[in-house]
C-alpha positions as CSV (number, residue, x, y, z in Angstrom):
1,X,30.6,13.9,-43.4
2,X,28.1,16.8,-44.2
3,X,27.9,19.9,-45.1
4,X,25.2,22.0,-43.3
5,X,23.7,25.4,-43.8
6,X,20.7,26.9,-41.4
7,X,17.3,28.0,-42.6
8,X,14.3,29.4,-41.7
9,X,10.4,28.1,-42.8
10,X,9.3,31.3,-44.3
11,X,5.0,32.1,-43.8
12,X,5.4,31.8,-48.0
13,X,6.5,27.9,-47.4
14,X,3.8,26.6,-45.5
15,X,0.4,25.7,-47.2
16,X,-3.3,25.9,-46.2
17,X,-2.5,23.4,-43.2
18,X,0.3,26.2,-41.7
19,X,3.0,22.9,-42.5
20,X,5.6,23.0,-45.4
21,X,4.1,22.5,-48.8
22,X,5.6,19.4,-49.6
23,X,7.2,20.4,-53.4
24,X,9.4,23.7,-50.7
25,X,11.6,21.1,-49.6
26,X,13.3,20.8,-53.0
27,X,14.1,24.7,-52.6
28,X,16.1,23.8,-49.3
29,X,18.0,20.9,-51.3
30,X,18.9,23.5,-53.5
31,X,19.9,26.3,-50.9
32,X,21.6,23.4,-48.9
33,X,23.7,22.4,-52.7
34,X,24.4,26.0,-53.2
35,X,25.8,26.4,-49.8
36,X,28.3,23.2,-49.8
37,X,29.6,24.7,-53.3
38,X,29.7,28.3,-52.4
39,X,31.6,27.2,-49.2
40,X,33.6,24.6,-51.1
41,X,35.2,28.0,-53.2
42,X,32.9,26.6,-56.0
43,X,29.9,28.4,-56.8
44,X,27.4,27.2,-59.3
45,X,27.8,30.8,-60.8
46,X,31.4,30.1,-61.5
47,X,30.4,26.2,-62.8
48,X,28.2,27.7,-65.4
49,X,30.5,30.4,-66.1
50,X,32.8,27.6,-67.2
51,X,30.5,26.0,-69.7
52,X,28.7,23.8,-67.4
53,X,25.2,23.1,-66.5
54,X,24.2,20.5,-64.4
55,X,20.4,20.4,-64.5
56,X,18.4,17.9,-62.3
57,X,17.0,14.7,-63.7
58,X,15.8,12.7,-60.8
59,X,14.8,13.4,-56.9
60,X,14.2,11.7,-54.3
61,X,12.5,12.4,-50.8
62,X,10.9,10.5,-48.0
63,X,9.1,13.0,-45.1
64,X,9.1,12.2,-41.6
65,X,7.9,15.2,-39.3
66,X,6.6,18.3,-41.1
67,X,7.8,21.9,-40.5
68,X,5.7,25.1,-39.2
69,X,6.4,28.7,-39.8
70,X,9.6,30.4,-38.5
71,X,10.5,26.5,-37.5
72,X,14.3,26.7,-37.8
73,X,16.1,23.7,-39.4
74,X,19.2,22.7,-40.5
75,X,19.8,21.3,-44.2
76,X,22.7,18.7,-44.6
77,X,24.0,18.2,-47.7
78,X,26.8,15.7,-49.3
79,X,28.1,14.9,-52.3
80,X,27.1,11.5,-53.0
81,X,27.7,9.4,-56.3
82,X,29.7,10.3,-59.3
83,X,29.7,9.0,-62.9
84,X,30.9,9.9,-65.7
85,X,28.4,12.3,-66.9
86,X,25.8,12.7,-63.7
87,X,26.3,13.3,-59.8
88,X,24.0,12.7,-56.8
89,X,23.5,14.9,-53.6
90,X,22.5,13.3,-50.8
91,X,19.9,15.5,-48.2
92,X,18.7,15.3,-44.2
93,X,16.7,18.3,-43.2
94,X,16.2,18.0,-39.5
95,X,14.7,21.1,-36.8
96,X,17.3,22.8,-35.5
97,X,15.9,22.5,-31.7
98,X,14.2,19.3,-31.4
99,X,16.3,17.4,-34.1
100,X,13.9,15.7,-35.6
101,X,14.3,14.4,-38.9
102,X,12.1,16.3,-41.2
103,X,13.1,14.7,-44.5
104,X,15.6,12.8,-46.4
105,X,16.1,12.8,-50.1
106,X,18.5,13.0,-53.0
107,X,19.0,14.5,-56.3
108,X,20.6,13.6,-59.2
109,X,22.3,15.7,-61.7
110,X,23.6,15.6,-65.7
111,X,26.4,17.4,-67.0
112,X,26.1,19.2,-69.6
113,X,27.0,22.2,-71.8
114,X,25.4,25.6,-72.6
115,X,23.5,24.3,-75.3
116,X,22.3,20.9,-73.5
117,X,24.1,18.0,-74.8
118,X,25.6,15.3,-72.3
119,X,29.2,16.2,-71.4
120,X,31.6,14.7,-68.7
121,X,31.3,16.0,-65.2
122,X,33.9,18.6,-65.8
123,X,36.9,18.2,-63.4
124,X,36.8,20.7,-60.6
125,X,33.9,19.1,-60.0
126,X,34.9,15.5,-59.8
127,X,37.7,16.8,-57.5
128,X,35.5,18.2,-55.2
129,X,33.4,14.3,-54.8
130,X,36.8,12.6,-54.6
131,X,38.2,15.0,-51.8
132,X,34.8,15.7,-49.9
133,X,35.4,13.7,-46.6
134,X,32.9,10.3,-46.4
């Protein structure tokens, strides 16, 4: 199962060629991650007011149709693998009319605490992967 949230190409996304800069699509991952947390009573305010910080060390995307300005789309986002100290999100962004897929990706995250240093995925967090449907 996914989670989705709904988006808008902004005329700030696109580049020279009027498409999507390539590096914008990370910023819908992130919207799309912030949206399954918010919506999952878990916002990533609330993780790092707890002492964690879960900082990106690896993506992942493959892109299939581009995007134009004011194209609508839709950003699917899962929660993907869990170990003991990192996570992965797993990402579709297709249009929202024609449903083609735009891209695909992931990103992979660490645990950690305030001051940096490799901790275990703290456990709201591993709830949420073991009760997010598959």
């Amino acid at each position: 199962m996914w989670h989705r949230c709904k988006h808008r190409t902004l005329y700030a996304d696109t580049d020279r060629s009027q498409v999507v800069y390539h590096a914008n699509v990370l910023r819908y991952f992130e919207l799309g991650r912030a949206s399954l947390m918010r919506d999952a009573a878990y916002p990533y305010r609330e993780i790092e007011e707890s002492g964690y910080v879960y900082p990106v060390i690896e993506i992942g995307v493959k892109y299939y149709n581009p995007l134009y300005y004011d194209d609508p789309m839709c950003i699917y986002t899962r929660p993907a693998m869990l170990e003991r100290v990192r996570l992965r999100f797993d990402y579709v962004i297709t249009h929202e009319l024609t449903n083609n897929m735009i891209c695909d990706g992931f990103t992979r995250h660490c645990a950690t605490n305030g001051s940096g240093v490799p901790v275990g995925v703290d456990e709201k967090t591993a709830h949420l992967w073991s009760i997010f449907p598959s």
